[in-house]
C-alpha positions in Angstrom: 3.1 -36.0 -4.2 5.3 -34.9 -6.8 4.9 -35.5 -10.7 6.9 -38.8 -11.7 10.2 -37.5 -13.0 10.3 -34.8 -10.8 13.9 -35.4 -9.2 16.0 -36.3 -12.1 14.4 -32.7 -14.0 17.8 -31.0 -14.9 16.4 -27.7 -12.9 16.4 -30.0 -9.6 19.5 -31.6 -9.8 21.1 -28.3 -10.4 19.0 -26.4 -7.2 20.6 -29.7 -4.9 23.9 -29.0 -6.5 24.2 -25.5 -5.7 23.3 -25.6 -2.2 24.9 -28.7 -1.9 22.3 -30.9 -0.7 21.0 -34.3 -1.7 18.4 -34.5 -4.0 15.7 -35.7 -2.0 16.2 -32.3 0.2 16.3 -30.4 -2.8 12.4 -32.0 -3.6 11.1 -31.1 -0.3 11.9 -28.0 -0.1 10.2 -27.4 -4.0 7.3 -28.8 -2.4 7.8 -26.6 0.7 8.0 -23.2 -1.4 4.5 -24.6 -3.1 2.6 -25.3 0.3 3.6 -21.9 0.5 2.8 -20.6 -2.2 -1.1 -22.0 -2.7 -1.8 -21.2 1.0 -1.0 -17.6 1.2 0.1 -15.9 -2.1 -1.8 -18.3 -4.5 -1.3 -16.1 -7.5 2.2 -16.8 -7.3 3.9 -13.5 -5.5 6.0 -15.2 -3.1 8.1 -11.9 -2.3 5.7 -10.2 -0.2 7.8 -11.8 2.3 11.3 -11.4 3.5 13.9 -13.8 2.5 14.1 -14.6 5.8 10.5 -15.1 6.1 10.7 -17.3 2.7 13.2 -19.4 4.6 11.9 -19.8 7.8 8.6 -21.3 6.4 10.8 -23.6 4.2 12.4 -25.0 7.6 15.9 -23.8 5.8 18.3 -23.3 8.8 21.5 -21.7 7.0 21.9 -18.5 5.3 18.6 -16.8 3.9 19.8 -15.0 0.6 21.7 -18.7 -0.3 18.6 -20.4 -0.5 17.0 -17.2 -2.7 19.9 -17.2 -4.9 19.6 -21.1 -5.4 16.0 -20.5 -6.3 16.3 -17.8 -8.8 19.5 -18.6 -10.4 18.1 -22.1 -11.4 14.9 -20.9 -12.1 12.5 -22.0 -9.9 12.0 -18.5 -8.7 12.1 -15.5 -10.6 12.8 -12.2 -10.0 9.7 -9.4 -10.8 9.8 -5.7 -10.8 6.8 -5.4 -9.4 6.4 -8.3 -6.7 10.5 -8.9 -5.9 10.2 -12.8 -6.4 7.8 -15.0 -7.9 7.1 -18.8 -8.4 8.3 -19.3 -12.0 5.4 -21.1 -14.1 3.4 -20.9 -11.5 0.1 -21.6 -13.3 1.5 -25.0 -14.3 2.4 -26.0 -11.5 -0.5 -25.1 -9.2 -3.6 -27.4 -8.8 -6.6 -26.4 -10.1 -7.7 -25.8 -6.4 -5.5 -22.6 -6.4 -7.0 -21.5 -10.0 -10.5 -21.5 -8.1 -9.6 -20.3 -5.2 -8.5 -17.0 -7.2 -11.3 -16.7 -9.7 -13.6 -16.5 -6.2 -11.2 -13.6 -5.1 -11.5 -12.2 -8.8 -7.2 -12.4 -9.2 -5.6 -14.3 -11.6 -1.5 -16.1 -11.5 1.1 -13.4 -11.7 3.2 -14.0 -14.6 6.8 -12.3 -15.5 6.9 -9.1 -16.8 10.3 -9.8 -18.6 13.1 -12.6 -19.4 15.1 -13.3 -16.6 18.1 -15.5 -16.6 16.1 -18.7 -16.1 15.0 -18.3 -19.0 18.2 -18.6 -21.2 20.3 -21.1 -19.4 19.0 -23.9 -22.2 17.5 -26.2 -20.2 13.9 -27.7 -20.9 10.8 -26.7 -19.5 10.3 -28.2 -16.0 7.6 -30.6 -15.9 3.8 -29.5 -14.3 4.5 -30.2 -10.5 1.1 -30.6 -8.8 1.2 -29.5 -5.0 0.5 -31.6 -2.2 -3.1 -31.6 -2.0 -4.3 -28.9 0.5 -8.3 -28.5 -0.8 -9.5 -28.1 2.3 -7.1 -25.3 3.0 -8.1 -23.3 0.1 -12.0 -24.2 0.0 -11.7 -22.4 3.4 -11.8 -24.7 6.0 -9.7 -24.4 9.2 -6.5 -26.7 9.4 -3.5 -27.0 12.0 -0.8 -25.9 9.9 -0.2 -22.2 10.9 3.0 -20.1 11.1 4.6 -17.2 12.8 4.9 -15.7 8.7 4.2 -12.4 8.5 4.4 -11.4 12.1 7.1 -9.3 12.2 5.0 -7.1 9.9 2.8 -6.9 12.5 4.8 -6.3 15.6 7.2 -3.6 14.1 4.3 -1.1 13.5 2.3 -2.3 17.0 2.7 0.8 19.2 2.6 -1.1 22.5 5.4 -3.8 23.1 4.6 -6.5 25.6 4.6 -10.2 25.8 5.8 -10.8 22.5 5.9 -14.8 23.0 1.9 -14.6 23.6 1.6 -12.3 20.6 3.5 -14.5 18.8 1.0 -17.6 20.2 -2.2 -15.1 19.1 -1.1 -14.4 15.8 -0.7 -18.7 15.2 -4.6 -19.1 16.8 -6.2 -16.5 14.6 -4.2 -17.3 11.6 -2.8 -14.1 11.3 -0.8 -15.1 8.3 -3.5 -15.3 5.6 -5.0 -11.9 6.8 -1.8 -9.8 7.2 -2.5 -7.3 5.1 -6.2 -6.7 7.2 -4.4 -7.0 10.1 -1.5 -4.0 9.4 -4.2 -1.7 8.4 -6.9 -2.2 11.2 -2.9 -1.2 13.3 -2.9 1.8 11.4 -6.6 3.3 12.0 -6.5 2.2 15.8 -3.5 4.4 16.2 -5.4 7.9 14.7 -8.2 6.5 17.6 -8.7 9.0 19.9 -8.1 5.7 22.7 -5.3 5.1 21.3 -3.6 8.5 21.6 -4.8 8.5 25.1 -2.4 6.0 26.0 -5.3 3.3 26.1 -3.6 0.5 23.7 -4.5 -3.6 24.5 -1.8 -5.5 24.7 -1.0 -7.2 20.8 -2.1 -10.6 22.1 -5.4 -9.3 23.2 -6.0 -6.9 19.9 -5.2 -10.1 18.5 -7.0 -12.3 20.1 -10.4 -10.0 19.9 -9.8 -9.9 16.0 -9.9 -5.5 17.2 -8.8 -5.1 14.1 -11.9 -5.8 12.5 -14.1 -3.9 14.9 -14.5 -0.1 14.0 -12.6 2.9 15.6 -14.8 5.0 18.1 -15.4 8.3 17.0 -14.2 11.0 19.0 -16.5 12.5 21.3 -17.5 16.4 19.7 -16.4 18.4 22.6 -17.6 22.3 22.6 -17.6 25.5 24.4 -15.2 26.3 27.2 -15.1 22.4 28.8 -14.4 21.1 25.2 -11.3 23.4 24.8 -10.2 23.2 28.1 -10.3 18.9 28.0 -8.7 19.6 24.6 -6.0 21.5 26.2 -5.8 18.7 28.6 -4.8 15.7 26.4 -2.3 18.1 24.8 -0.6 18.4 28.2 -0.6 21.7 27.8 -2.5 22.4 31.6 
């Protein structure tokens, strides 16, 4: 729930203005971008995703870079030249919840690295917006709400594309959002596997599914003598 005085803050009633919403919209999706925000960038760097992907989670249905430029050009997200878009003041606003949760993974909130033009529109400070209370999401334990965020980031790079609607499915069940970044790279060492560049790829659901991105790549077999270099030869398609 919102801080009292939340809807009539001058930064709000200008966000519903400019996308020409009513206010109460205008609220939820605030409190949309901050379930966001404290579930998977809780130091504040929102623009690891794509605009698109921003949108999407905020269940915005028109035109992605409308809603950014709403955000950022009443100040409610701010532009960073080292992580694209951030929540502006985000360390007032979070919960203490999120200030835990990133002293356990040693981070701390990202803060901006220079004015922006939030900053000199003369209006007041926003008020300290608690989120909606999501502990048990960031004390670790399992809840329903999971999205398709991030999967894109997944597929693009996945060398084998099949079933995509059951990927998409697998990447919800193993929460695939929160662990992108684990995810992309365990991609990237299965493709130098030696299975791999046989031709020998699980479909994305199942690598998925198994959490194969955890498991460790097989070494290569050391093949010597005349049989080693001929098998060599082999895979090359060069016999």
């Amino acid at each position: 729930m919102v801080k009292r005085g939340t809807p009539e803050h001058p930064k709000l009633i200008r966000f519903a203005k400019v996308l020409g919403v009513r206010r109460y919209v205008a609220v939820g999706l605030l409190e949309m971008l901050w379930h966001l925000t404290a579930r998977y960038t809780p130091a504040g760097d929102v623009g690891k995703w794509s605009d698109e992907e921003i949108a999407t989670a905020l269940d915005w249905d028109d035109a992605p870079a409308r809603l950014i430029a709403a955000l950022v050009g009443c100040g409610l997200l701010e532009e960073h030249v080292d992580h694209r878009l951030i929540v502006h003041d985000w360390a007032q606003h979070a919960e203490h919840a999120v200030e835990l949760a990133l002293q356990r993974q040693g981070a701390t909130f990202i803060t901006s690295k220079r004015p922006t033009m939030s900053d000199n529109v003369g209006l007041p400070k926003p008020l300290p917006l608690p989120l909606p209370k999501p502990e048990p999401l960031l004390l670790g334990v399992e809840t329903p709400i999971l999205t398709e965020l991030g999967f894109d980031k997944f597929w693009q790079p996945y060398p084998k594309k099949r079933h995509k609607p059951d990927a998409r499915r697998a990447w919800k069940q193993v929460d695939g959002t929160r662990q992108l970044e684990a995810i992309v790279a365990g991609v990237e060492r299965w493709k130098g596997s030696e299975q791999w560049q046989l031709g020998k790829i699980e479909d994305p659901a199942t690598f998925l599914r198994q959490r194969q991105w955890e498991d460790e790549v097989p070494a290569a077999p050391a093949s010597t003598g005349i049989e080693g270099m001929a098998e060599r030869i082999r895979r090359k398609g060069l016999l």
